[in-house]
C-alpha positions in Angstrom: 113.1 90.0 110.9 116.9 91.0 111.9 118.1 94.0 110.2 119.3 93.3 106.7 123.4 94.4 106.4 124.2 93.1 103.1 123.3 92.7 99.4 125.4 90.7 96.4 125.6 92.3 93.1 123.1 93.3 91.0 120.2 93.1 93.9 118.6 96.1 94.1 119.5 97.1 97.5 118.1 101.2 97.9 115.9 103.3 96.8 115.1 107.1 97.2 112.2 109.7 95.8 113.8 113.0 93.9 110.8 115.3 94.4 110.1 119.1 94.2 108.1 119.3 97.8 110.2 117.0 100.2 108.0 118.2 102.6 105.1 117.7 101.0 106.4 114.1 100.2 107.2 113.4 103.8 103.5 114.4 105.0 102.1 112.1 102.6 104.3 109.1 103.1 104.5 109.5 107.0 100.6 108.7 107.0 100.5 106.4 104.3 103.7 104.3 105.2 104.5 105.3 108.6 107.6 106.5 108.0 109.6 108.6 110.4 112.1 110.7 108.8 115.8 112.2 109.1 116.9 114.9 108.2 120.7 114.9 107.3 121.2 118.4 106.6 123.1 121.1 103.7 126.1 118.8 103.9 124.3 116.4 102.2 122.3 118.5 100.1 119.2 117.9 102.0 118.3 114.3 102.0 116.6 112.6 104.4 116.1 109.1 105.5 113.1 107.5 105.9 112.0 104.5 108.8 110.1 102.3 109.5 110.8 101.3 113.2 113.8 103.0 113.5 115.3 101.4 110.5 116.3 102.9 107.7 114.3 101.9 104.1 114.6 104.4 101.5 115.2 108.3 101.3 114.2 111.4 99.5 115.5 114.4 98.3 114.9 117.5 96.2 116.0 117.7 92.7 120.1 118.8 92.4 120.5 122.4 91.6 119.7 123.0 87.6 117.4 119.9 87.6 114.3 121.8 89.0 112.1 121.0 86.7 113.1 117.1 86.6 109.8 114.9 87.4 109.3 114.0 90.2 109.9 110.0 90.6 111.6 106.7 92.5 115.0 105.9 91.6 116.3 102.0 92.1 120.3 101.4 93.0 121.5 98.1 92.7 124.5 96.6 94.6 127.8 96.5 92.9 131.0 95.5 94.8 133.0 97.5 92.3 131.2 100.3 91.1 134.1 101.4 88.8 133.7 97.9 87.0 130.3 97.9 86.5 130.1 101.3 85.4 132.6 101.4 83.1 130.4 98.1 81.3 127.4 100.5 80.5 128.5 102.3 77.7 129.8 99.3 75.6 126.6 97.8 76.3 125.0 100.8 74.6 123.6 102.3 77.8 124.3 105.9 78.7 127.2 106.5 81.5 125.2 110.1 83.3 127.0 110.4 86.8 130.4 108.8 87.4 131.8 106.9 90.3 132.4 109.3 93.2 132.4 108.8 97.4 129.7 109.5 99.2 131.2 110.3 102.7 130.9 107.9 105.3 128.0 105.9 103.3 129.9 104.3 100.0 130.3 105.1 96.8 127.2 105.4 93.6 126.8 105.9 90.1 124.4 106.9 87.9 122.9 105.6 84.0 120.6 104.8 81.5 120.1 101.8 80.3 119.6 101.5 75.9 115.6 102.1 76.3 116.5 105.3 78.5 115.3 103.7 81.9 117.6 105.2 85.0 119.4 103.4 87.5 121.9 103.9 90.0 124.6 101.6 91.6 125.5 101.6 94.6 129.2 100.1 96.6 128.4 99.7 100.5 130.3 101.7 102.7 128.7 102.8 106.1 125.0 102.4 104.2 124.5 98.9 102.8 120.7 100.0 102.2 117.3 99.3 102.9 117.6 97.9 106.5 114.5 96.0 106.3 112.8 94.4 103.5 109.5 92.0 102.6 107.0 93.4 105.9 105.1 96.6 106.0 106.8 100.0 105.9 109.6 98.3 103.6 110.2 97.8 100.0 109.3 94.1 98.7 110.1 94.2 95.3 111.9 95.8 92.5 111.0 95.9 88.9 112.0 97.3 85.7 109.2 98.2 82.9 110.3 98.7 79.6 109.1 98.2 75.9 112.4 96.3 74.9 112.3 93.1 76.6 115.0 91.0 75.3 117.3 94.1 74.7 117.0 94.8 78.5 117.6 91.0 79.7 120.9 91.4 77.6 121.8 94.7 78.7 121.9 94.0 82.5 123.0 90.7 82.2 126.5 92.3 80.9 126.6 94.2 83.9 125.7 91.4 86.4 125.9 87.8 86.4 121.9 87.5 86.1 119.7 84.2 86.0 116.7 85.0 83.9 113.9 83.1 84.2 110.8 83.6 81.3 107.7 84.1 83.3 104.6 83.8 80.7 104.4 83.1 77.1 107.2 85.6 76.2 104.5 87.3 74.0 101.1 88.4 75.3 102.9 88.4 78.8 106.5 88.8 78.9 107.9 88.6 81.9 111.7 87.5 83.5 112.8 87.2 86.9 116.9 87.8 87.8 118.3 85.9 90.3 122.1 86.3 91.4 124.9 84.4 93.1 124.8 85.0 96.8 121.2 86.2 96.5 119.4 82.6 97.0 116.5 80.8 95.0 114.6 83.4 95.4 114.5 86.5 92.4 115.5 89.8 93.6 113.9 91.8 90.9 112.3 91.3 87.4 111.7 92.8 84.1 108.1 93.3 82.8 107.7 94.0 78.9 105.1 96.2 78.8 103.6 99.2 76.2 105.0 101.9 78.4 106.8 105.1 76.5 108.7 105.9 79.8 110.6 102.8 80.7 111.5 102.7 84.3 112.7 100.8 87.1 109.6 100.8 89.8 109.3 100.2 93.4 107.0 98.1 95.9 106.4 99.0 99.5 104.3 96.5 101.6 101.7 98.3 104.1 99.6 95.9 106.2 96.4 96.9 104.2 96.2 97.6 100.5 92.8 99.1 101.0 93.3 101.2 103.5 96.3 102.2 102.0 94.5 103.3 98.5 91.9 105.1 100.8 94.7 107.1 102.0 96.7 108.0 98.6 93.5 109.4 97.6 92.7 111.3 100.5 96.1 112.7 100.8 96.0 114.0 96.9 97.8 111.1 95.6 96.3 109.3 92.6 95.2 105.3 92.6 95.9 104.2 89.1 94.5 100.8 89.5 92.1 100.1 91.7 93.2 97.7 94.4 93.6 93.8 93.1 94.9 90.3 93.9 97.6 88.7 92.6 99.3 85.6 93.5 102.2 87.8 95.3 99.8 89.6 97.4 97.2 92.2 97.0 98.6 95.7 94.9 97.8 98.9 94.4 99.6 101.0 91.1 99.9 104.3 92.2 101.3 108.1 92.5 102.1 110.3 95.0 100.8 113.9 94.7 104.0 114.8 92.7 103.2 112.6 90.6 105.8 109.7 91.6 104.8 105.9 90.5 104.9 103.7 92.9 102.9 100.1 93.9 101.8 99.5 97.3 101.0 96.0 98.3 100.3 93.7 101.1 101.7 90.7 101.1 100.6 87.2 101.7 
């Protein structure tokens, strides 16, 4: 697949572990991903890009200074063409405005909120980093999803910020279940919302490996934690799980 340069608004486009050990995370994601890794150095506070055949997929980084204690966990940044704009959207919308428009050098230009359940999200304008590089095959992210206990309230909140499609997946009641297209982002949906009994709303990630058994074999042998064991689905075979930190994540291979 040719590297992906591009992403319209409101498709989640990056995404990046804060975590206490970036060592530590590297170790275990090198083996169970096959990530290689760069490190960009103190000017930029220590993050470090992670690929997957030279091509750059998500990063991780250690907590900013005061936040030491923050959990460890995946954050989701979806595209915005004018982060100033949509930012400035999240507080009427009764989210929480948490890190302002500002530049990241040479890369483009983020934000940071919660939305009105208290799930996190960033946003993120393209500059010299569009995001992941490669998406849908192993060693990439496949999917993007936001658990939260306020369904409806979430499908309103979002779609303020972005011109979102939502389609109902499910009864609406036992399962409850919409997937968001965009303009510019074709039939397919880039993310979805899953109503769901969790206390800690959160937008989750997906990475595809090329064997979800072998890949729950290694989260376990590397001190992660497989929450569910390995099942199919009609979108491939998945794996809920955490990293040793603790971080939530789903591993799955595809179809």
């Amino acid at each position: 697949m040719p590297p992906r340069d591009s992403y319209p608004d409101g498709a989640p486009c990056w995404a990046d572990l804060t975590t206490p050990d970036p060592q530590a995370a590297r170790a275990f994601y090198g083996q169970v991903m096959g990530w290689e890794f760069e490190d960009l150095g103190p000017a930029m506070n220590g993050y470090t890009m992670c690929r997957s055949g030279g091509r750059r997929v998500a990063g991780l980084m250690p907590p900013p200074p005061g936040g030491e204690g923050m959990p460890s966990m995946w954050n989701v940044y979806l595209a915005a063409s004018d982060v100033d704009a949509v930012y400035g959207r999240v507080a009427a919308a009764d989210g929480k405005p948490v890190m302002g428009p500002h530049d990241v050098p040479g890369a483009g230009r983020m934000a940071y909120a919660f939305d009105p359940a208290g799930a996190s999200f960033g946003l993120w304008q393209a500059g010299g980093h569009t995001g992941a590089e490669l998406v849908g095959e192993p060693g990439a992210p496949c999917w993007y999803e936001l658990e939260t206990s306020e369904g409806a309230e979430a499908d309103a909140f979002y779609r303020t910020l972005f011109p979102y499609e939502q389609e109902q997946i499910g009864d609406g009641r036992e399962f409850d279940y919409t997937a968001w297209k965009v303009p510019g982002g074709g039939d397919s949906p880039v993310c979805g919302r899953h109503r769901t009994g969790t206390s800690e709303p959160r937008w989750s990630v997906y990475l595809a490996v090329p064997d979800a058994d072998a890949a729950a074999e290694a989260v376990q042998r590397l001190g992660g934690q497989v929450l569910v064991d390995p099942f199919d689905s009609p979108h491939g075979r998945m794996v809920p799980c955490a990293d040793p930190a603790g971080a939530r994540l789903t591993l799955c291979r595809l179809p």
